[in-house]
TIMI-2910 file (N, C-alpha, C, CB; in pm, 1 decimal, decimal comma, always signed):
<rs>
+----------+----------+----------+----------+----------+----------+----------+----------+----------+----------+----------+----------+------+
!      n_x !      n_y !      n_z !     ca_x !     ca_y !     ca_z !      c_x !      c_y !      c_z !     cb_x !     cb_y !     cb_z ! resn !
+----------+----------+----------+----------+----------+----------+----------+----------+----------+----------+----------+----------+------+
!  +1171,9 !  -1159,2 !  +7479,8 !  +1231,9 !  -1120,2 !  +7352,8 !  +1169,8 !   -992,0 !  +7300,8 !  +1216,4 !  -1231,4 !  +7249,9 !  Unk !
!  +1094,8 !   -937,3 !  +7306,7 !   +976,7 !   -916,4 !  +7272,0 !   +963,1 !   -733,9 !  +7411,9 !   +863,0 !  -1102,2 !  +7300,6 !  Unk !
!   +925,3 !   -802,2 !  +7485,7 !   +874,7 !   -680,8 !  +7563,9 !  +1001,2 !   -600,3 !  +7682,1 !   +730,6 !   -747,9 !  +7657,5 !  Unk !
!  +1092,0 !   -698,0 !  +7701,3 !  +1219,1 !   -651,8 !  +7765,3 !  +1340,0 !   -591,7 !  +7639,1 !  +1282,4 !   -796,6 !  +7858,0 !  Unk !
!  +1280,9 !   -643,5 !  +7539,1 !  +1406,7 !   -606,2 !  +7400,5 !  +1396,9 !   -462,3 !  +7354,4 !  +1377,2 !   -704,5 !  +7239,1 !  Unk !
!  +1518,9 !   -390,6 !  +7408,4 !  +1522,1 !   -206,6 !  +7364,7 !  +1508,5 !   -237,1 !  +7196,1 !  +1719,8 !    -92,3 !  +7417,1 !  Unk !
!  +1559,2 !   -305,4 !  +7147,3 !  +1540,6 !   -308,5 !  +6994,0 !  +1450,4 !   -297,4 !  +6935,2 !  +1567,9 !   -390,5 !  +6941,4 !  Unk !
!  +1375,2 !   -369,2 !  +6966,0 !  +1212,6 !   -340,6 !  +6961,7 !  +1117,7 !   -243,8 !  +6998,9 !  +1162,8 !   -414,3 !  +7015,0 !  Unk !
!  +1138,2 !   -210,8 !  +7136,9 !  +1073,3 !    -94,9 !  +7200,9 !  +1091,3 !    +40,2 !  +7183,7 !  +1088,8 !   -102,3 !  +7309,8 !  Unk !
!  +1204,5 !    +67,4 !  +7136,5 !  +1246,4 !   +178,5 !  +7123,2 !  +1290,3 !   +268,9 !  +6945,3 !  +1354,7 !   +152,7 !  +7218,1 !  Unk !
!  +1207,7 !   +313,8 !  +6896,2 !  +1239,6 !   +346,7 !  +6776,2 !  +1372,4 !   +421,6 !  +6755,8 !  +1137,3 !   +414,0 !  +6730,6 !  Unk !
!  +1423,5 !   +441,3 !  +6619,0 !  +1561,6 !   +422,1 !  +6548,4 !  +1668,8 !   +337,6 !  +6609,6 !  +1623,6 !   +550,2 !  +6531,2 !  Unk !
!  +1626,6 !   +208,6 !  +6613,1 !  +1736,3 !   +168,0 !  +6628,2 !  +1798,1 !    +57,2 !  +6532,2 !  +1732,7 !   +138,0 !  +6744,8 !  Unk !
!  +1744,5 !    +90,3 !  +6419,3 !  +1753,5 !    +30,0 !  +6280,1 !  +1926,0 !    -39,6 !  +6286,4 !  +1724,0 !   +173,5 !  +6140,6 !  Unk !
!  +2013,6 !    +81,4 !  +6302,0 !  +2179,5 !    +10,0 !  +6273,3 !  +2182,0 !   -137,6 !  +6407,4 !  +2352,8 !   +179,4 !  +6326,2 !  Unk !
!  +2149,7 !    -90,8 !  +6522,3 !  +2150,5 !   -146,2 !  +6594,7 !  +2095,9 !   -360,7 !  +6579,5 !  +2085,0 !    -38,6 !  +6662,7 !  Unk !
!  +1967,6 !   -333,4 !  +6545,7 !  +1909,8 !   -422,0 !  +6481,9 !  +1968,5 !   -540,1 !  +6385,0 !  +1839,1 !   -353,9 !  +6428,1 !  Unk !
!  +2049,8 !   -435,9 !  +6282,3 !  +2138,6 !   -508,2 !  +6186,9 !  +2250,8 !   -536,5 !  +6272,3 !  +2180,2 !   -427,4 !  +6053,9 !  Unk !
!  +2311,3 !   -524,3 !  +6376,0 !  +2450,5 !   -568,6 !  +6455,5 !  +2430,3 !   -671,0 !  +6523,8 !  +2510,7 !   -473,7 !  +6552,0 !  Unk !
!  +2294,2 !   -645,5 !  +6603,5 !  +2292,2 !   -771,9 !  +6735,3 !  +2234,8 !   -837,0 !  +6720,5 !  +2261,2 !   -764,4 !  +6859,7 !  Unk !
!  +2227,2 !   -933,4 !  +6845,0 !  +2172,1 !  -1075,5 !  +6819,4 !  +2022,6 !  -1040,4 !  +6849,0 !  +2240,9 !  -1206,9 !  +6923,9 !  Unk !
!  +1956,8 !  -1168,7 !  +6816,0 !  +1832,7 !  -1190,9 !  +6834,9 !  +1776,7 !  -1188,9 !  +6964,8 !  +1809,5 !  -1292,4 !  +6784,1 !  Unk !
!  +1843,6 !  -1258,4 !  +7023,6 !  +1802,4 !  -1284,9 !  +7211,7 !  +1836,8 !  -1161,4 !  +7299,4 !  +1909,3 !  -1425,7 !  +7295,4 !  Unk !
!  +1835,5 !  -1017,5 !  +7255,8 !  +1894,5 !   -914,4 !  +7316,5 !  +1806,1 !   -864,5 !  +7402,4 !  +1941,9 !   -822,0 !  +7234,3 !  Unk !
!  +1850,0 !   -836,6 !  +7512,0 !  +1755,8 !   -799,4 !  +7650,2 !  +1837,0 !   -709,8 !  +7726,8 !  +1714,0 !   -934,0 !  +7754,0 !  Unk !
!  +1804,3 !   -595,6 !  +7734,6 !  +1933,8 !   -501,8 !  +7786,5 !  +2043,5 !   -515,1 !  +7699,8 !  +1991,4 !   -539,9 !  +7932,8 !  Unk !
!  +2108,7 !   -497,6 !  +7807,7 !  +2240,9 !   -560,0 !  +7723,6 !  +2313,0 !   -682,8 !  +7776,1 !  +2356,3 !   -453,3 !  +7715,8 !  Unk !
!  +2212,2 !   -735,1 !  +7767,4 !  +2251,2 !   -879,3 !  +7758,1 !  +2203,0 !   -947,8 !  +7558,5 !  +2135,4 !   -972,0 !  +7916,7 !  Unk !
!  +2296,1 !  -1034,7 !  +7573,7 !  +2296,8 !  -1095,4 !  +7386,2 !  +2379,3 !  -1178,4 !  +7377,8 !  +2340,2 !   -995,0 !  +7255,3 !  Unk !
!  +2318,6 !  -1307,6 !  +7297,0 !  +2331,6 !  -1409,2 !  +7203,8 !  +2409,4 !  -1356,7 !  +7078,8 !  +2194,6 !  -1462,6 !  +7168,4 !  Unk !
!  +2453,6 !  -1343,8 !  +7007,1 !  +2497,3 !  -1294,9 !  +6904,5 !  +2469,7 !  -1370,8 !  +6789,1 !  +2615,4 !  -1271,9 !  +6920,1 !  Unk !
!  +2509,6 !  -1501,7 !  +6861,3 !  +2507,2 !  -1641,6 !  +6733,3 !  +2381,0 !  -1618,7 !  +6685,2 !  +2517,9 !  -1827,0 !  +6789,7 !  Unk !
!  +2288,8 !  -1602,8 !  +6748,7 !  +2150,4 !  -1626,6 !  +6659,5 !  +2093,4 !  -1458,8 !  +6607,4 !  +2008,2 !  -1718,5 !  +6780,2 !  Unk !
!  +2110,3 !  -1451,9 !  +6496,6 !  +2100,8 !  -1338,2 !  +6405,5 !  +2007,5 !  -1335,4 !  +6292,9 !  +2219,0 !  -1318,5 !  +6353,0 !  Unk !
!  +1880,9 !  -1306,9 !  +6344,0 !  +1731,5 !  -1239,9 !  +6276,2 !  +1738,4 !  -1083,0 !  +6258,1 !  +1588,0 !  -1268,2 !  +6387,0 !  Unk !
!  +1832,0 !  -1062,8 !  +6204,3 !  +1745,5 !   -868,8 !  +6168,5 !  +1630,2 !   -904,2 !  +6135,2 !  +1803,8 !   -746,6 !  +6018,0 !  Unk !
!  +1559,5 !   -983,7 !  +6027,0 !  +1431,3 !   -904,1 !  +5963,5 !  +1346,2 !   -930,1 !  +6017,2 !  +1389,3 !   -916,4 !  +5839,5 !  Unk !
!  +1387,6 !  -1067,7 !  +6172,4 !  +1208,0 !  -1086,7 !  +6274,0 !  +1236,4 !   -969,9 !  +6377,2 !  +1171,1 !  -1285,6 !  +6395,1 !  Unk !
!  +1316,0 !   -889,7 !  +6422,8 !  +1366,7 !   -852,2 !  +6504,6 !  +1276,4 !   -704,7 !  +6433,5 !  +1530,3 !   -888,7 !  +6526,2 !  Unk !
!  +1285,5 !   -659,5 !  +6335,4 !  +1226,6 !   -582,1 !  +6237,6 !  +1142,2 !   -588,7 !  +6228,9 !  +1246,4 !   -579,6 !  +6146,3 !  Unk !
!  +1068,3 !   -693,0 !  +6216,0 !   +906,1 !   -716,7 !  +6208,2 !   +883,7 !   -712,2 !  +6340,0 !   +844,1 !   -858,3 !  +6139,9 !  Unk !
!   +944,8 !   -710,1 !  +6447,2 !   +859,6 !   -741,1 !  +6553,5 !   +828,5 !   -561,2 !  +6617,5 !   +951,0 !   -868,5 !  +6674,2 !  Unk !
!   +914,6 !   -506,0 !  +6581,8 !   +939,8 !   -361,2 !  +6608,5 !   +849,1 !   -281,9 !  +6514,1 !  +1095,1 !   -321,6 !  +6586,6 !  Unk !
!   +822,3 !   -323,9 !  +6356,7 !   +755,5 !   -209,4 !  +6313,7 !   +572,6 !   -279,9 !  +6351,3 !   +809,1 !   -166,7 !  +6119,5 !  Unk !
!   +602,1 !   -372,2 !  +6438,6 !   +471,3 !   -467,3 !  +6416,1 !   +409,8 !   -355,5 !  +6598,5 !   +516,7 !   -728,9 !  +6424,1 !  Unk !
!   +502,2 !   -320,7 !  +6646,6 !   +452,9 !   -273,1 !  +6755,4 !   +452,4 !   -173,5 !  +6749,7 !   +489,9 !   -298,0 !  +6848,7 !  Unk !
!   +464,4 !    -76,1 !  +6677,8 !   +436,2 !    +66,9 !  +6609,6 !   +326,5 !    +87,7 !  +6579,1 !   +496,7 !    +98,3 !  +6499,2 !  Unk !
!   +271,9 !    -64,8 !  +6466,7 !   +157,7 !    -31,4 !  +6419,0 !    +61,9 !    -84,1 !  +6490,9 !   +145,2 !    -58,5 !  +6299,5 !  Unk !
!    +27,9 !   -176,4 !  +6577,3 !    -19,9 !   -240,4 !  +6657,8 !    -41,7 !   -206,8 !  +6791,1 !    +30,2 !   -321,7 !  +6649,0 !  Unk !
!    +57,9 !   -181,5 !  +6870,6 !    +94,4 !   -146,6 !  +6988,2 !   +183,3 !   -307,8 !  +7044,8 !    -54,8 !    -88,4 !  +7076,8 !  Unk !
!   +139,1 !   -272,0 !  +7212,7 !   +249,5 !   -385,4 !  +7258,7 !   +143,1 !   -457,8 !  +7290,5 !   +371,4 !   -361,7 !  +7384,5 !  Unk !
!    +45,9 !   -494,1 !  +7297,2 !    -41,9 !   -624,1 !  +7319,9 !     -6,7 !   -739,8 !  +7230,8 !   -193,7 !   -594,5 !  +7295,2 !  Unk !
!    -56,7 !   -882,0 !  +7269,0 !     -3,0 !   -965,3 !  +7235,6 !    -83,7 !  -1001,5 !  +7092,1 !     +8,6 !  -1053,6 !  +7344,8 !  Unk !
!   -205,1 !   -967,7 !  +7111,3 !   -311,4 !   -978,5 !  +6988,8 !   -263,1 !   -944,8 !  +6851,0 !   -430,7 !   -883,1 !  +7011,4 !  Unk !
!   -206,6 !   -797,6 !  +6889,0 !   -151,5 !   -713,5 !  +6762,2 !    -42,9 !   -883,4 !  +6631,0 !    +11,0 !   -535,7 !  +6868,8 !  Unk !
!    +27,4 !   -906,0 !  +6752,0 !   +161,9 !  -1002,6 !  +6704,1 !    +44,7 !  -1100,4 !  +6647,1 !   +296,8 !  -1081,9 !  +6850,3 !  Unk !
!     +7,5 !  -1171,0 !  +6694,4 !    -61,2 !  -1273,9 !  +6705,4 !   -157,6 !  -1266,9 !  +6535,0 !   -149,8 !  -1261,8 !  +6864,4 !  Unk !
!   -225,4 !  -1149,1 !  +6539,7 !   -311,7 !  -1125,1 !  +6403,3 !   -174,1 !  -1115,2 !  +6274,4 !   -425,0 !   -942,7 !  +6419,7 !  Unk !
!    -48,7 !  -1032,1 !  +6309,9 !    +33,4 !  -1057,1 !  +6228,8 !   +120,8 !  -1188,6 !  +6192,3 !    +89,5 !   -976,5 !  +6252,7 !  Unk !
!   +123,5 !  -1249,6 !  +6331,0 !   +158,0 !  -1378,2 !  +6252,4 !    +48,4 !  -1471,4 !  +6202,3 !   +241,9 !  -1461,1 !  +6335,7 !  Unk !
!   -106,8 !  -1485,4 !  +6194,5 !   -178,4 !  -1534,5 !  +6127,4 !   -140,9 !  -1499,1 !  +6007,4 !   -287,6 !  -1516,6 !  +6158,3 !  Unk !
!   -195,6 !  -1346,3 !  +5978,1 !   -149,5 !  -1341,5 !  +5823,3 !    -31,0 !  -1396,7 !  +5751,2 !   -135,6 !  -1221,3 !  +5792,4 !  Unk !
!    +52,7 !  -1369,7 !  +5838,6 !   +217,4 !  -1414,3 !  +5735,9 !   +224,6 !  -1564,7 !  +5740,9 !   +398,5 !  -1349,3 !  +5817,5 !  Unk !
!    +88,9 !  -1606,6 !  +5845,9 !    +60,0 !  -1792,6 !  +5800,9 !     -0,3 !  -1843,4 !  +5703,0 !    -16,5 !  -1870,3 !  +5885,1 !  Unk !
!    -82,9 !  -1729,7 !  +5615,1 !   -212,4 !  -1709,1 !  +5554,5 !   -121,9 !  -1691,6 !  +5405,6 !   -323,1 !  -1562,7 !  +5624,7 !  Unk !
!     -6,9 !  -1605,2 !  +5442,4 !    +29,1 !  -1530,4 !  +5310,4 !   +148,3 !  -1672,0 !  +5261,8 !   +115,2 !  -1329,8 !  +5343,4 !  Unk !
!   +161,9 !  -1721,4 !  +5338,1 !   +241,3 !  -1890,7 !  +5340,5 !   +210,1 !  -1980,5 !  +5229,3 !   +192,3 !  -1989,3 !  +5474,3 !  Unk !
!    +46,2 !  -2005,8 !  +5301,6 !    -81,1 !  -2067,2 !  +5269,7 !   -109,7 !  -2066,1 !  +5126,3 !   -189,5 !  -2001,5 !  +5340,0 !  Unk !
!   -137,3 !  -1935,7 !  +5098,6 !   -118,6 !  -1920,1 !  +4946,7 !     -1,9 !  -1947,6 !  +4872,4 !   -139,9 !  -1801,2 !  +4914,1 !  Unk !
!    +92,2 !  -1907,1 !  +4930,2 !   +239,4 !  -1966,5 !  +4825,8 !   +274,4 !  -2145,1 !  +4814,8 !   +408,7 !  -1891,9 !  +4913,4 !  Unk !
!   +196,4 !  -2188,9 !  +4917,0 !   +191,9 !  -2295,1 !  +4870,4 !    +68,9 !  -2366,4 !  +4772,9 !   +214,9 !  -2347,9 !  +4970,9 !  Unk !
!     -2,9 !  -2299,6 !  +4813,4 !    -94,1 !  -2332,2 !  +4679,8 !    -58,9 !  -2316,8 !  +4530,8 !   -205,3 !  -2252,6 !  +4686,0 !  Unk !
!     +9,8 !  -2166,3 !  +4518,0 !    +88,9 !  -2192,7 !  +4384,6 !   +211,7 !  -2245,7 !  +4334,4 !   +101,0 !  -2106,7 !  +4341,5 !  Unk !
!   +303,9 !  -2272,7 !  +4440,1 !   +414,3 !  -2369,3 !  +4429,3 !   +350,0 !  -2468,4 !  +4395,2 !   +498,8 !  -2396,5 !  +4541,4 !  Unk !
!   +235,5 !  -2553,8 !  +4458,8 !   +137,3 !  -2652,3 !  +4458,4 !   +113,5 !  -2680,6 !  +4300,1 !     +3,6 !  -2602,3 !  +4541,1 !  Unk !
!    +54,8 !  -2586,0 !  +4279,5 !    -19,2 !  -2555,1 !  +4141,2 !   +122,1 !  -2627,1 !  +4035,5 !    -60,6 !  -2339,0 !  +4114,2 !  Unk !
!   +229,0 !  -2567,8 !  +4042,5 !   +314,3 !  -2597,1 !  +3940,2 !   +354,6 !  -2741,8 !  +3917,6 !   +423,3 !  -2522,7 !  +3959,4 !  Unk !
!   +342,5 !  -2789,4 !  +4032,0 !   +383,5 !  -2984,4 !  +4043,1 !   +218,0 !  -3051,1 !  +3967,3 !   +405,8 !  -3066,5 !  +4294,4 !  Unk !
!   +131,0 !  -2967,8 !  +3949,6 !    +27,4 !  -3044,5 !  +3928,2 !    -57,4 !  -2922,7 !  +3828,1 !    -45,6 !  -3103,9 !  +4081,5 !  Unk !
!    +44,8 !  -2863,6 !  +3667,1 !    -39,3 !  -2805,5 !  +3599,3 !   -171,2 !  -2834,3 !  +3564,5 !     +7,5 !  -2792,1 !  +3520,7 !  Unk !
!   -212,6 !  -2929,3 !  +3528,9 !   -353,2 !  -3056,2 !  +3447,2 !   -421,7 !  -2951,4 !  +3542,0 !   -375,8 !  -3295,2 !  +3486,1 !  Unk !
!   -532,9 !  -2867,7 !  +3461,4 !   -673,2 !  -2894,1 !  +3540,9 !   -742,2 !  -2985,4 !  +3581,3 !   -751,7 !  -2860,8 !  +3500,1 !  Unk !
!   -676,5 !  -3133,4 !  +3557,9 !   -765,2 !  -3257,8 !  +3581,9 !   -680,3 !  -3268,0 !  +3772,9 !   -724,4 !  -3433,6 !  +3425,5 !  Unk !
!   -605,7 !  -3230,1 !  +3817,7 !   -515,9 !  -3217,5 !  +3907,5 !   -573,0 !  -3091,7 !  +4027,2 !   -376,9 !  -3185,8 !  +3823,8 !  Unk !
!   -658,5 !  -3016,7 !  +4003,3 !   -681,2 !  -2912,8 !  +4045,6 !   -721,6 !  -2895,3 !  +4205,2 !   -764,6 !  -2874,4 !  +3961,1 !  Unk !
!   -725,1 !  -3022,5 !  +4230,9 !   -761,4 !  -3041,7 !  +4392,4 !   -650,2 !  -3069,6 !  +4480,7 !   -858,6 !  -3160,9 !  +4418,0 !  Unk !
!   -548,3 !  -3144,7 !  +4381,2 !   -413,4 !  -3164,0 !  +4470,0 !   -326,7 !  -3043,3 !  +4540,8 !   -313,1 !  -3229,4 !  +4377,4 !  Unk !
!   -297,7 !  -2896,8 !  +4490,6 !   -257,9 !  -2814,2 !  +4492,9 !   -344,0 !  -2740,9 !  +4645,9 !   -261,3 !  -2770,3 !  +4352,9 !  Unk !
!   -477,2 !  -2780,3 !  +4615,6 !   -553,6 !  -2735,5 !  +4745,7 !   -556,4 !  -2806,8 !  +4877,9 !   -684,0 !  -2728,3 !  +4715,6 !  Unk !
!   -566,1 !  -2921,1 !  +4822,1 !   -510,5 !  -3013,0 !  +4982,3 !   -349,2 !  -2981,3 !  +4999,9 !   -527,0 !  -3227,1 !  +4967,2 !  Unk !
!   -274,9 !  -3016,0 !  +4923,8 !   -182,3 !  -2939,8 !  +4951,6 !   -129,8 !  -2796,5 !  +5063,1 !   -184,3 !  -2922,3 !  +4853,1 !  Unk !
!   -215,0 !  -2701,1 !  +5006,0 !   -221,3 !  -2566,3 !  +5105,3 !   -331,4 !  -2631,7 !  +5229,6 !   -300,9 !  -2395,4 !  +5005,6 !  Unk !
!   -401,6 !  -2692,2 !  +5217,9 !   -497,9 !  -2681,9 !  +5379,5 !   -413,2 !  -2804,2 !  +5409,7 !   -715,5 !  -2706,6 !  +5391,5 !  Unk !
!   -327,9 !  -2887,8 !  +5391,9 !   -263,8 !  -2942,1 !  +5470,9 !   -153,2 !  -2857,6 !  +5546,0 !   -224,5 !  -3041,6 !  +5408,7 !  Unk !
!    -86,2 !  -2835,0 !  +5465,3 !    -24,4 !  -2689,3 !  +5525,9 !     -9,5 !  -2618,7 !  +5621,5 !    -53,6 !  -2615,5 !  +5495,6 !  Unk !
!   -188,6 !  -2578,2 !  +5585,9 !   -229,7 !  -2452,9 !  +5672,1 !   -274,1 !  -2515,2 !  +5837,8 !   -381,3 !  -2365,6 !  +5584,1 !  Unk !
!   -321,0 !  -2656,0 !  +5778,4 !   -405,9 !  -2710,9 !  +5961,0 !   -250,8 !  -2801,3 !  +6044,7 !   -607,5 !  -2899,7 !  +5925,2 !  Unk !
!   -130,5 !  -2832,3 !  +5933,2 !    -72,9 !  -2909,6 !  +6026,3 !    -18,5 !  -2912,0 !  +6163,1 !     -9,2 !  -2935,7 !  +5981,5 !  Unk !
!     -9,3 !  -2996,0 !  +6244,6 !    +10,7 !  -2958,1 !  +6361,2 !   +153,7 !  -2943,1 !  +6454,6 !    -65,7 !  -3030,9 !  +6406,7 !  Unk !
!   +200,0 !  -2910,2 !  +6300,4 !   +340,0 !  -2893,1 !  +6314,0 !   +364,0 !  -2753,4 !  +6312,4 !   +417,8 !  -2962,2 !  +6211,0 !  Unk !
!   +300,4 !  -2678,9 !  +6292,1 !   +284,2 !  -2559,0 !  +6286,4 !   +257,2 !  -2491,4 !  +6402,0 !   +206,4 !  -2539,2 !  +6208,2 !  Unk !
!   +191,4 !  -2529,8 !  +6489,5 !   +161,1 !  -2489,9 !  +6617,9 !   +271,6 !  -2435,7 !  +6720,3 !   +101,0 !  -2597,4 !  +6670,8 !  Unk !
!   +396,3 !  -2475,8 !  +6701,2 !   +474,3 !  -2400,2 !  +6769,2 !   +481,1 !  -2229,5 !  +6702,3 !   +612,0 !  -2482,6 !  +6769,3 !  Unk !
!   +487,1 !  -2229,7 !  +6587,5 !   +538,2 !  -2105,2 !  +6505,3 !   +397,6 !  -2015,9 !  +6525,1 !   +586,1 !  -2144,2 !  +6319,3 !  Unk !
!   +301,8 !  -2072,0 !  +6548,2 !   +174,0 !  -1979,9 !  +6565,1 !   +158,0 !  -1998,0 !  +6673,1 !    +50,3 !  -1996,5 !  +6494,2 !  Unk !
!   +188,2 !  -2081,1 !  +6759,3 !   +144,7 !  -2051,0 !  +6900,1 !   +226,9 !  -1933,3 !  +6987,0 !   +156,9 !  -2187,0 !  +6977,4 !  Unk !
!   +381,5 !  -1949,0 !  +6934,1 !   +432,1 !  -1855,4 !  +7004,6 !   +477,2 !  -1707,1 !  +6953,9 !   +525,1 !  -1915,9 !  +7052,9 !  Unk !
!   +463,0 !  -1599,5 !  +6987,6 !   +484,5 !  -1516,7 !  +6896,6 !   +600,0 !  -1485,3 !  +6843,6 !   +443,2 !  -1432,0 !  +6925,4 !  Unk !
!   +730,1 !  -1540,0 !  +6881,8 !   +838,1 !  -1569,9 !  +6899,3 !   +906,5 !  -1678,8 !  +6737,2 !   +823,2 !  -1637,1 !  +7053,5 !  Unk !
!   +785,6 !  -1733,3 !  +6716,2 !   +816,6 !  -1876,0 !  +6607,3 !   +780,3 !  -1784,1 !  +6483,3 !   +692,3 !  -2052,2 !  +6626,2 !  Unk !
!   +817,9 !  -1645,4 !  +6446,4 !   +767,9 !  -1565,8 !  +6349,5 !   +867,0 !  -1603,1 !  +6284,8 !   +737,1 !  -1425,7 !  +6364,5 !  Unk !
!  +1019,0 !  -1644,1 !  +6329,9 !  +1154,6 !  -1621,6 !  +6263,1 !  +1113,0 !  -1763,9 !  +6124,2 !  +1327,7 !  -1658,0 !  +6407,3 !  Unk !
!  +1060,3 !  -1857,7 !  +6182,4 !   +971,7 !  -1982,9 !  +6084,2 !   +897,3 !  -1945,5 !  +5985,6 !   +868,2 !  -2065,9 !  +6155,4 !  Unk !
!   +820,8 !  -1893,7 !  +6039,1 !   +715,6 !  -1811,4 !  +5927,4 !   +769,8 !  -1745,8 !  +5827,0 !   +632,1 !  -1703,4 !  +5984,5 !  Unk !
!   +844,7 !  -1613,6 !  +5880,9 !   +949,7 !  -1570,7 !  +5789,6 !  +1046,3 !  -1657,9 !  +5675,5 !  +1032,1 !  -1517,7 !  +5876,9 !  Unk !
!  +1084,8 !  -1744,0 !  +5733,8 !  +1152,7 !  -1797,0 !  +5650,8 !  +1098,5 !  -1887,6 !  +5545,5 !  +1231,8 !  -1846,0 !  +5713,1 !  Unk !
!   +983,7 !  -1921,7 !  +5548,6 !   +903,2 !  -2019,3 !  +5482,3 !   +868,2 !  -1931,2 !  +5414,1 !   +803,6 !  -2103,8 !  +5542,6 !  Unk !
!   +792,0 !  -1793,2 !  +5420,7 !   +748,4 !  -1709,8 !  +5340,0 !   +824,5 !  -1672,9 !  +5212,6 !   +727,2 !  -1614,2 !  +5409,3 !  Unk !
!   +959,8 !  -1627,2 !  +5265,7 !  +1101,4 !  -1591,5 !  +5217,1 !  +1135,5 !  -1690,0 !  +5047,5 !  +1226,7 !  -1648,3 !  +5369,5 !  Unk !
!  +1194,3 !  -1779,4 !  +5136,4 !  +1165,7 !  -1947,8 !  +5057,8 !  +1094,8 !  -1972,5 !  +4974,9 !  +1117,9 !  -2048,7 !  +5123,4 !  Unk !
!   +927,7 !  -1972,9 !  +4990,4 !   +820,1 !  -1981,6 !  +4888,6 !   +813,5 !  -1893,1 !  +4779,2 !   +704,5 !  -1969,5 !  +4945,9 !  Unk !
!   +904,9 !  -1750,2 !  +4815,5 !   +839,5 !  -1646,1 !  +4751,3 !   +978,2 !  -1637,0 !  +4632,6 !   +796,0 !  -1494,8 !  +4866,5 !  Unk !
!  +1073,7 !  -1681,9 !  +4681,4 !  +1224,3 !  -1699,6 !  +4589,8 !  +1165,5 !  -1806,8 !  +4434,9 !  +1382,9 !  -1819,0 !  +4721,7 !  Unk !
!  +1133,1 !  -1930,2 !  +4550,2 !  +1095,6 !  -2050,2 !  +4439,9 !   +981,6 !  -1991,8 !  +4342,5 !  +1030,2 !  -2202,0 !  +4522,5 !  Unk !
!   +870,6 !  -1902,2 !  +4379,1 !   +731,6 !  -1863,1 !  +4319,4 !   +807,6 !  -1779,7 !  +4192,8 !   +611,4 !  -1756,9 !  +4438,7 !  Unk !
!   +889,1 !  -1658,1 !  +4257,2 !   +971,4 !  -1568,0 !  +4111,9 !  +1053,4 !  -1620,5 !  +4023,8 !  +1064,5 !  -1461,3 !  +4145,2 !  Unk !
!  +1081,2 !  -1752,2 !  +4043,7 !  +1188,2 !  -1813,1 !  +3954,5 !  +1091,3 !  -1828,1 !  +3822,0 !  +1262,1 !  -1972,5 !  +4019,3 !  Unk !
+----------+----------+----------+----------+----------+----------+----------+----------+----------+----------+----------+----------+------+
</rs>
């Protein structure tokens, strides 16, 4: 996805990005499954990074990290009481250690998850 994908590898291909599918390899494509903005992240992530796998890997920690916190303050709101102040934190380190998570951080690929949880948290947080 990732290292055979011109979308990725190859800068301006921004319109492109917004048209095709996710699974694009040459020109070969899925269409049905339609991520511009991991497809986006994965491209400006190898700009700034390069193409090693580490680069991805430290970026999807963070955007697990930046998760982490939104659930702590989503957290926070189900349990204003400072007498409550620990629930909100198990809350996020449950979160953060479950082992349900391990696909989306194990593969660099499971960013489209991340993304969307981030996305999600961050809609509900501005309301």
């Amino acid at each position: 996805l990732i290292e055979q994908n011109r979308l990725v590898q190859e800068a301006g291909r921004l319109p492109e990005i917004l048209t095709r599918g996710y699974w694009t390899v040459d020109e070969r494509q899925v269409p049905n499954l339609y991520r511009p903005v991991t497809i986006l992240s994965f491209a400006l992530n190898r700009r700034v990074t390069g193409e090693g796998a580490l680069g991805f890997r430290v970026v999807d920690l963070l955007l697990h990290l930046a998760v982490v916190a939104l659930v702590f303050g989503v957290a926070r709101r189900f349990f204003p009481e400072r007498d409550a102040s620990a629930a909100p934190l198990l809350a996020a380190l449950l979160f953060a250690a479950h082992p349900v998570h391990t696909e989306a951080l194990g593969l660099v690929v499971g960013r489209s998850e991340i993304l969307m949880a981030l996305f999600t948290l961050l809609a509900y947080a501005m309301r």
